[in-house]
FILO-976713 format. One record per residue (C-alpha): residue in one letter; x, y, z; chain; residue number from 1. Coordinates in Angstrom, 3 decimals. Example, Ala and Ser with C-alpha at 12.3 -4.5 7.8 and 13.67 -1.06 7.14 Angstrom:
2
<kevex A,<12.300,-4.500,7.800>,A,1>,
<kevex S,<13.670,-1.060,7.140>,A,2>,
This chain:
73
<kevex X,<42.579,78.088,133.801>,A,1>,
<kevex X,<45.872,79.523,135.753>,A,2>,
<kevex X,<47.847,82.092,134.052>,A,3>,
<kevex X,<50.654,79.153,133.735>,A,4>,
<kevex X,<48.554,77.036,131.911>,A,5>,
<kevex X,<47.147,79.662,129.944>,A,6>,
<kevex X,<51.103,80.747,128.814>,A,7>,
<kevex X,<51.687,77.237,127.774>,A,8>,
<kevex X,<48.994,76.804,125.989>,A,9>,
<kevex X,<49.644,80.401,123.989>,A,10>,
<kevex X,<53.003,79.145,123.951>,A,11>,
<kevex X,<52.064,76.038,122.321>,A,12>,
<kevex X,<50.203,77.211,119.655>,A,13>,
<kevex X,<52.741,80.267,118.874>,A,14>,
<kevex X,<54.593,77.226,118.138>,A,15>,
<kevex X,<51.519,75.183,115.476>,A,16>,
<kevex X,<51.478,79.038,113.960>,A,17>,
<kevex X,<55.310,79.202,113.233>,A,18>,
<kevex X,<55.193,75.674,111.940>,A,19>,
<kevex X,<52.473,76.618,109.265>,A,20>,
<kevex X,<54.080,79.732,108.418>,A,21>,
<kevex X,<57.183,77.719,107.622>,A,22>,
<kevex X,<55.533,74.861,105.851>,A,23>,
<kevex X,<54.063,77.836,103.547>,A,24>,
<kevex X,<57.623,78.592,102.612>,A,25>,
<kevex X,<61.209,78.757,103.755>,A,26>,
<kevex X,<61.840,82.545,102.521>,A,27>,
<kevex X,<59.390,83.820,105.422>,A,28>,
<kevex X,<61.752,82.349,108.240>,A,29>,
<kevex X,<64.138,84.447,107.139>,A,30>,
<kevex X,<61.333,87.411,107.739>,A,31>,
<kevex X,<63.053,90.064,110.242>,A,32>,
<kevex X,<59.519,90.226,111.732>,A,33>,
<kevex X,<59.023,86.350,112.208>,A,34>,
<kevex X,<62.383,86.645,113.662>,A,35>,
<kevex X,<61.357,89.466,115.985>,A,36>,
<kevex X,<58.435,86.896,116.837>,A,37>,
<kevex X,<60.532,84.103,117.617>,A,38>,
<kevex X,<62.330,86.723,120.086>,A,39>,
<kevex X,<59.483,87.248,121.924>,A,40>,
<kevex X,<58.301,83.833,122.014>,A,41>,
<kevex X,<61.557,82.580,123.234>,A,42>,
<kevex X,<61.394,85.647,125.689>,A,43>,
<kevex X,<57.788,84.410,127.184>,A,44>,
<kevex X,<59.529,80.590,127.873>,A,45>,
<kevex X,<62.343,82.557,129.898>,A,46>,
<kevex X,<59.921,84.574,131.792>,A,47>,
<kevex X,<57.512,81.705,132.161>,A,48>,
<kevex X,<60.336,79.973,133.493>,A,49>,
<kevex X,<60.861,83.135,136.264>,A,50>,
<kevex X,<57.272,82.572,137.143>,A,51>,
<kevex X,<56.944,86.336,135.787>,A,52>,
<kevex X,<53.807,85.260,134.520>,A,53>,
<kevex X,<52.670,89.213,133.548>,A,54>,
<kevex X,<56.078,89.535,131.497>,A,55>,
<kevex X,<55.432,85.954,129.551>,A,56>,
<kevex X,<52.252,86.878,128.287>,A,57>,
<kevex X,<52.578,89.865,127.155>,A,58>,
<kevex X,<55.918,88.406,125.161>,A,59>,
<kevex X,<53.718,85.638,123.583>,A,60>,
<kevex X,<50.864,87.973,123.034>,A,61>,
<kevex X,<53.654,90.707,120.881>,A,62>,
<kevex X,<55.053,87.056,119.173>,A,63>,
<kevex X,<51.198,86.147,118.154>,A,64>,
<kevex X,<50.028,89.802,117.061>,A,65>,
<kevex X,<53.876,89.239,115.126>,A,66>,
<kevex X,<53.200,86.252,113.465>,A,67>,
<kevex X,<49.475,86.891,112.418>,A,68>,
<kevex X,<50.489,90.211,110.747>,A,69>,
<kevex X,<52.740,87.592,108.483>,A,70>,
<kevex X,<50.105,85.481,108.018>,A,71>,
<kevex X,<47.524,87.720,106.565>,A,72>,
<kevex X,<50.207,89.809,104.649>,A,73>,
């Protein structure tokens, strides 16, 4: 798989994560962290974007890490 692919697929399922965290309940999209995720997610589309591949997945990996630290707190 090429890092692109590999981006959009992270970047894909950043997205499946954020929609289960806010299917859980509203009050933890108004988390400063899951907003601080979102950042970084939204970050690693801009980059991807760039073709700075490096930069976008080391945004999306900080927005996963981010989001999982939610999850299982």
């Amino acid at each position: 798989m090429n890092e692109k692919t590999r981006i959009e697929k992270d970047i894909a399922m950043f997205e499946e994560n954020l929609q289960k965290l806010n299917d859980k309940t509203s009050k933890l999209h108004n988390n400063k962290i899951v907003e601080l995720a979102t950042q970084y997610y939204e970050d690693s589309k801009y980059y991807l974007e760039k073709k700075d591949y490096f930069t976008a997945f080391g945004c999306i990996n900080y927005g996963h890490g981010l989001l999982d630290a939610v999850l299982k707190f």
